[in-house]
N, C-alpha and C positions, 0 to 999 in steps of 0.2 A: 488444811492449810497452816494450821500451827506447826507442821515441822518443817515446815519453809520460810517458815519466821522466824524460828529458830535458828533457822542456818545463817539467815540474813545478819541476825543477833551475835552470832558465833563469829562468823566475819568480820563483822565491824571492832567485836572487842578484840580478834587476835590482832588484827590490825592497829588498833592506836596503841595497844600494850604494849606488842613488841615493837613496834616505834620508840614508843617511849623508854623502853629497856636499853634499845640500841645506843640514842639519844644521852640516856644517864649515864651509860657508860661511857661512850664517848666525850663526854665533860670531866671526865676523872682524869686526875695526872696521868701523864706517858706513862708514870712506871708502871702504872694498872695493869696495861695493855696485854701484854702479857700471859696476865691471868686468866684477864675476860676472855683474849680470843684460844685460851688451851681450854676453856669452859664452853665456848663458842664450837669448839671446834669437834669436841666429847658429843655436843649434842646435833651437831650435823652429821657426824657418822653414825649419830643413833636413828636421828631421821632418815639415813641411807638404808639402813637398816630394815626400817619401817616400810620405807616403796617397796623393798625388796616380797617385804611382808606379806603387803595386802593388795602386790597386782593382782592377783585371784580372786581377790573378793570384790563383789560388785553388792555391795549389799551399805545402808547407812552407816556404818561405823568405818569401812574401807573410804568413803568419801569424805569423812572427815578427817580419816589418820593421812589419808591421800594428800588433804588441803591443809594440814596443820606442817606435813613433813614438806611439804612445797617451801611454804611462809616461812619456815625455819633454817632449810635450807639456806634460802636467799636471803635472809638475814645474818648468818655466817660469812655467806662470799660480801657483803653489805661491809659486815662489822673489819673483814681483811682490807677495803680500802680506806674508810675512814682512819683507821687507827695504823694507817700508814707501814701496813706488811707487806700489800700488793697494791702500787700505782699504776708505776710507769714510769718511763727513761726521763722526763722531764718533770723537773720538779721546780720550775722558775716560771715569774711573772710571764706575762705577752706583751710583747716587745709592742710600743707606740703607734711606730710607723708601720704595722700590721695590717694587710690586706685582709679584708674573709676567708678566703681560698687558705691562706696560709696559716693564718687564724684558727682555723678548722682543723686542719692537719697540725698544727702545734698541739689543740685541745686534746685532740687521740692518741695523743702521745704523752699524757698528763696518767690517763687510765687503760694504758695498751694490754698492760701484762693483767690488767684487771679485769676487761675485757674477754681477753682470750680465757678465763680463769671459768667466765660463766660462759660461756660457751661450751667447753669443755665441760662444766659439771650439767649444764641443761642437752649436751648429745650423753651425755652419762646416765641422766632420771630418764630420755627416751628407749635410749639403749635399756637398762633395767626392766622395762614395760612393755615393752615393743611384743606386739602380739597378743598382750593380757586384755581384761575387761577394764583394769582398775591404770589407766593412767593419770590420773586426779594430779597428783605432784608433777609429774612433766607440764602437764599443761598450764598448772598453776605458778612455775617458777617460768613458762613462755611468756604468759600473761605482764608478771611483774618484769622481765626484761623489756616487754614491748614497750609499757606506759613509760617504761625508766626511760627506756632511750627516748621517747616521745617525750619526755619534760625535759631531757639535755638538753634535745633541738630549741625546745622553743624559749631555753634559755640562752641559748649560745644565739640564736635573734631575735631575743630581745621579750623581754615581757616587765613589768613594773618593779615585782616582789621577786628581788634576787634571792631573797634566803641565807643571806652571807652570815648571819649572827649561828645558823647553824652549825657553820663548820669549824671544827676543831682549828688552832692555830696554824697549827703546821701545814694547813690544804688553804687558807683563806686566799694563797695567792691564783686559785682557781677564777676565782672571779673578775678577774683582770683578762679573760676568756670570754667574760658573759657581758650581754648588752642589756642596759636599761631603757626600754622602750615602751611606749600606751601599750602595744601590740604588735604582735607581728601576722605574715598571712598564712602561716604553717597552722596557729591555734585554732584556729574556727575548723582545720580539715582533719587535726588529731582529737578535739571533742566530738565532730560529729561521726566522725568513723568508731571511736570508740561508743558513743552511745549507741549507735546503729547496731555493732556487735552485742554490745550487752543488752538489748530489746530482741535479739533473735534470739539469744542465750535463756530469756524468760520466756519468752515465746515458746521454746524447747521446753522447758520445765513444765509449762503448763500441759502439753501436750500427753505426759506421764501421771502415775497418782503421786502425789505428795511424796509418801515416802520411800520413793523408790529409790536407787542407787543415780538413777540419769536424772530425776528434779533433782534432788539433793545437790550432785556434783554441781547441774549447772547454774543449780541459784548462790550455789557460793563463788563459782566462777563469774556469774553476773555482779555479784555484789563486790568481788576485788574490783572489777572494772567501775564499780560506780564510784568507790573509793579512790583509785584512781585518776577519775574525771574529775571530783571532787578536790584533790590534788591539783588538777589542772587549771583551776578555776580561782585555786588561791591563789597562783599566780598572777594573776591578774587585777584580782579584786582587791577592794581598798579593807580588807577584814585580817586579823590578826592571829593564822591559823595555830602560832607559838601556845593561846590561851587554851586549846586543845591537850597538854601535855605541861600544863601550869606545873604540877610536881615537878616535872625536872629542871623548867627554868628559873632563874630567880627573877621574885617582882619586879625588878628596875629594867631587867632583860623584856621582860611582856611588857609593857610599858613602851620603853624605846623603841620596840615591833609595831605599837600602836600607831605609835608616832610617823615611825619611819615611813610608815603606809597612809597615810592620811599627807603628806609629803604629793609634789611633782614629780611625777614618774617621766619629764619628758627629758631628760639627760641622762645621755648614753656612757657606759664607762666602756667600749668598745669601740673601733670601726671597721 
């Protein structure tokens, strides 16, 4: 069982590191950008590289380069819309007198080209595997598209902790998209669908020995989805998940998260 805890271990740290990498860099002046996403972008064609690798191999270290090349990946197509190389045709507030319906269709059109970018690179990581043992990074960059779009939803109706101190200048007028609300009724059916998946996903694990290529893959696919949930839940919650990634914010920033959350969440900046 120790190399199931491992993996667990392994997940959770790639996870808040390369958050937190993405995050640093994204607070660095425009003129960064540049550099970070032609460094960004070296190591997502190496990670192409790497699926390429080890569809063949169904063995512990193929699940890990599987899930490391996934997380990398999708932290590249990440790093191209924050730092404003791939959005979208619309790059302005949401107009007042905004319907939902239209509201929606303005917000898709905030990240269309960005969109389409991961789509395109996730029929790419299938395509690449299709057929193999070892599809670990397809799955894993499905994964992170799913919860992604499952936390848009349920910010675009409404949940308490916008997250707006996140976003770089240039995007903050995203949030004139998003509604501040206790709750909406999408959350309770994207945590519990999501935990149901990732309880079959160990349940699967269990069913193999420890270290074999199928526990391995699926305990680190169960543990993005717990991460994930976990994600989902800050939204929510009156907890200040900025303190997680202290190095890259400044004190007065975690602070004001503090605050801000501790705050009435019952005023909407949307309708």
């Amino acid at each position: 069982m120790l190399s199931l805890a491992l993996a667990i271990l392994y997940a959770l740290f790639l996870w808040w590191f390369s958050t937190g990498v993405i995050l640093f860099l994204d607070r660095l002046p425009a003129r960064t950008y540049r550099f970070s996403l032609l460094g960004a972008t070296l190591l997502g064609g190496a990670s192409v590289a790497v699926v390429i690798w080890v569809a063949d191999r169904a063995d512990t270290l193929g699940a890990y380069l599987g899930f490391t090349s996934g997380v990398l990946i999708w932290g590249w197509i990440e790093m191209t819309y924050f730092m404003n190389a791939l959005t979208g045709p619309r790059k302005a507030d949401c107009p007042h007198d905004c319907h939902q319906r239209q509201r929606f269709w303005l917000a898709i059109q905030t990240s269309l080209y960005h969109e389409l970018a991961i789509v395109s690179v996730g029929l790419l990581l299938f395509a690449l595997s299709w057929g193999q043992v070892n599809q670990m990074a397809a799955w894993t960059f499905a994964v992170l598209w799913w919860m992604r779009w499952s936390s848009k939803l349920n910010l675009f109706f409404g949940v308490p902790n916008l997250n707006e101190d996140w976003l770089p200048a240039h995007l903050r007028f995203l949030t004139s998209y998003l509604a501040k609300r206790p709750m909406n009724l999408l959350f309770p059916i994207s945590v519990t669908v999501a935990t149901v998946v990732m309880a079959l996903l160990i349940e699967h694990a269990l069913d193999f020995p420890p270290g074999s290529f199928t526990a391995q893959a699926a305990v680190l696919g169960a543990s993005l989805l717990a991460l994930a949930i976990l994600e989902h839940w800050f939204l929510v919650l009156p907890v200040a998940d900025s303190a997680l990634w202290d190095w890259v914010f400044e004190p007065n920033e975690v602070s004001a998260s503090k605050e801000k959350q501790k705050g009435s969440p019952s005023e909407t900046s949307a309708q």
